[in-house]
Structure formats: C-alpha cells, structure tokens
Backbone as a chain_set.jsonl record, in Angstrom:
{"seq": "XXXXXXXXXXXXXXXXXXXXXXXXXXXXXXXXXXXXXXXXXXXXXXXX", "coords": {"N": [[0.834, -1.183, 0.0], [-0.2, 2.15, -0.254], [0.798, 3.531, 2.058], [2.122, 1.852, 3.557], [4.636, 0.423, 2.181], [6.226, -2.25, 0.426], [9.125, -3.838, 0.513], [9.978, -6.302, -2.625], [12.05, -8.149, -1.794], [11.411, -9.048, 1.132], [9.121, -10.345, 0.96], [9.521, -11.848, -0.083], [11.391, -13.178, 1.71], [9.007, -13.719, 3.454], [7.541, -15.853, 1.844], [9.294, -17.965, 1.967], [9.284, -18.474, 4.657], [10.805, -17.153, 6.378], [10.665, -15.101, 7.506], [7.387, -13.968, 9.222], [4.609, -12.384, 8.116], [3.21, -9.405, 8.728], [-0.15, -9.041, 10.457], [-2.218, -7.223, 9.305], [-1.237, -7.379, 6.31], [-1.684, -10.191, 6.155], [-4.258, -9.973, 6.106], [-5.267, -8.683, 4.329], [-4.281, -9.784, 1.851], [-5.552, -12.422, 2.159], [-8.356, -10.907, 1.834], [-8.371, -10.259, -0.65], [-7.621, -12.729, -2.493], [-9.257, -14.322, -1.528], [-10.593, -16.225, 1.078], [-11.1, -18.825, 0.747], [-9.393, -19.775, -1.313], [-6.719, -19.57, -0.346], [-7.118, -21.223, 1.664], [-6.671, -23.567, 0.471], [-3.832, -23.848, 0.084], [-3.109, -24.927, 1.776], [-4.213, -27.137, 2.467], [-4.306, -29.66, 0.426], [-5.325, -31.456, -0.376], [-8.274, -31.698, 0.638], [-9.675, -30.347, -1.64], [-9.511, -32.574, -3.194]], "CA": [[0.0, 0.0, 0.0], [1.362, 3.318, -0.271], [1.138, 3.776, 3.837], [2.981, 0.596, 3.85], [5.238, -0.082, 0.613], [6.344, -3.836, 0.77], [9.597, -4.487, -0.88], [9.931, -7.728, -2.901], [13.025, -9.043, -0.73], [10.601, -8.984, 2.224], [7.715, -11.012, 0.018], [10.575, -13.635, -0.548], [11.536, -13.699, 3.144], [7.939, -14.288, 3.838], [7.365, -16.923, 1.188], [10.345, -18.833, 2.839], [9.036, -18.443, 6.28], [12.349, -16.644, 7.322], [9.82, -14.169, 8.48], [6.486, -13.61, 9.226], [4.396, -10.609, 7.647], [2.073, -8.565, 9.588], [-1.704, -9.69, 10.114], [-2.972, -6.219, 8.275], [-0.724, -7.989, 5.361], [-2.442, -11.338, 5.823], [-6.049, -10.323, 6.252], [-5.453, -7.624, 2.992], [-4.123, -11.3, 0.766], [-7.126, -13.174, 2.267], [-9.368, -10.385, 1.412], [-7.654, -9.851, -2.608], [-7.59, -14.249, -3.406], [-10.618, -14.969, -1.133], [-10.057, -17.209, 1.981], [-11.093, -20.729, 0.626], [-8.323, -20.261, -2.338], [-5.716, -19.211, 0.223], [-6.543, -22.606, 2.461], [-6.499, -24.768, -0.094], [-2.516, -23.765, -0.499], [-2.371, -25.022, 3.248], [-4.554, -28.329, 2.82], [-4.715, -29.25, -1.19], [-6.129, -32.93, -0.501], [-9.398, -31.086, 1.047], [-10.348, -29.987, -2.645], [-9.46, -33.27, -4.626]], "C": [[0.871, 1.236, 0.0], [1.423, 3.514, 1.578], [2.39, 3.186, 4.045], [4.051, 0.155, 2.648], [6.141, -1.314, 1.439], [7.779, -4.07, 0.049], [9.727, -6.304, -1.179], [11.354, -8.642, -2.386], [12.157, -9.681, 0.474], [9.186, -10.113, 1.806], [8.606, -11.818, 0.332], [10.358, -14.36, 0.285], [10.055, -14.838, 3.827], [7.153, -15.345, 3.038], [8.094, -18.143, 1.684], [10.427, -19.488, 3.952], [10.117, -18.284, 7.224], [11.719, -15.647, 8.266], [8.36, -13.943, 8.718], [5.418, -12.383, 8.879], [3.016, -10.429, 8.853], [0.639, -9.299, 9.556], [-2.263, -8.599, 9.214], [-2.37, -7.022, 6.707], [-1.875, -9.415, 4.83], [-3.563, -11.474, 5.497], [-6.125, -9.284, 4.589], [-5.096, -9.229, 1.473], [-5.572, -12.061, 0.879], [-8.392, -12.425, 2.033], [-9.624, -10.275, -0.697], [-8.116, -11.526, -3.011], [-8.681, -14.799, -2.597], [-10.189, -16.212, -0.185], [-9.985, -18.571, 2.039], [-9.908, -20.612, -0.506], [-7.131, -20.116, -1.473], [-5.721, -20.454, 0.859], [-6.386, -23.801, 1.827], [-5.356, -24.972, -0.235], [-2.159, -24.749, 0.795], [-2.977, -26.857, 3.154], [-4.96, -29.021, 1.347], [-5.601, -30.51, -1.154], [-7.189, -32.579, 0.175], [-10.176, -31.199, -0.115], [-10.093, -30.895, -3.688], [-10.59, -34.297, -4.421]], "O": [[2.082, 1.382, 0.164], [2.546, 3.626, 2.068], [3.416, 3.683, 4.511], [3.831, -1.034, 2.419], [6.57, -1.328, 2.593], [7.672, -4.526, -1.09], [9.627, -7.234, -0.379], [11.492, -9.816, -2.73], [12.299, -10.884, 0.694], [8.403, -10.498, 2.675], [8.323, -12.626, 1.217], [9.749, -15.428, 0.329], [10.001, -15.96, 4.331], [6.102, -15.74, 3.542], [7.523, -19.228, 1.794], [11.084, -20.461, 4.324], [10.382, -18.84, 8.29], [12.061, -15.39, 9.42], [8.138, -13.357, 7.658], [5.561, -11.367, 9.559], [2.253, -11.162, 9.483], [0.37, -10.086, 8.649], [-2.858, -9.052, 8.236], [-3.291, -7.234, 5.918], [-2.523, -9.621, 3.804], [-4.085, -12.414, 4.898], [-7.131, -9.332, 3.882], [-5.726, -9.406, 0.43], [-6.423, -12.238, 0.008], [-9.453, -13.049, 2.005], [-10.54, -10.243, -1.52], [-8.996, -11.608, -3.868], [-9.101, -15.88, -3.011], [-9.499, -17.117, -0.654], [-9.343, -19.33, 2.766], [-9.354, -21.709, -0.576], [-6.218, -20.729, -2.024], [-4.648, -21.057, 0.851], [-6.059, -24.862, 2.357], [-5.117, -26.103, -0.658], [-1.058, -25.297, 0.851], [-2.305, -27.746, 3.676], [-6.159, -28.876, 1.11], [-6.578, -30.566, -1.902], [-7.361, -33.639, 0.777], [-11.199, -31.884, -0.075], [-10.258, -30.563, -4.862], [-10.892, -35.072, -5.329]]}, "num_chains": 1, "name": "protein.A"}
C-alpha cells in the first residue's frame, strides 16, 4: 500500500518463512484471493 510499501526481498523472506508478515498484510491477501483459495494452499487434498 502506499502507507505501507512492501519491498519484494521482504515477500521472498515471507514466502520462505524466514519471516512472518504482519496480520494487516495477511487479512489484505485473504481479502484480494478470497479465503477458501488461500486454504487450499495449506490443505490441497481437502479440494481433490
């Protein structure tokens, strides 16, 4: 966001799980891809 600018080192980190991102971060992803496409990344044999 512009409040917040994100750089893409910091995305990585948090793809990696070197770090954790903020919950305003998490709940703004789960609001953008919609919360059942986000848990399916977490449980994929749910949706086969």
């Amino acid at each position: 966001t512009a409040q917040r600018p994100v750089n893409p080192r910091t995305v990585r980190n948090w793809l990696r799980s070197e770090n954790a991102p903020g919950l305003h971060y998490v709940l703004a992803v789960l609001a953008l891809a919609g919360a059942e496409t986000v848990f399916e990344l977490f449980d994929p044999e749910q949706t086969a």
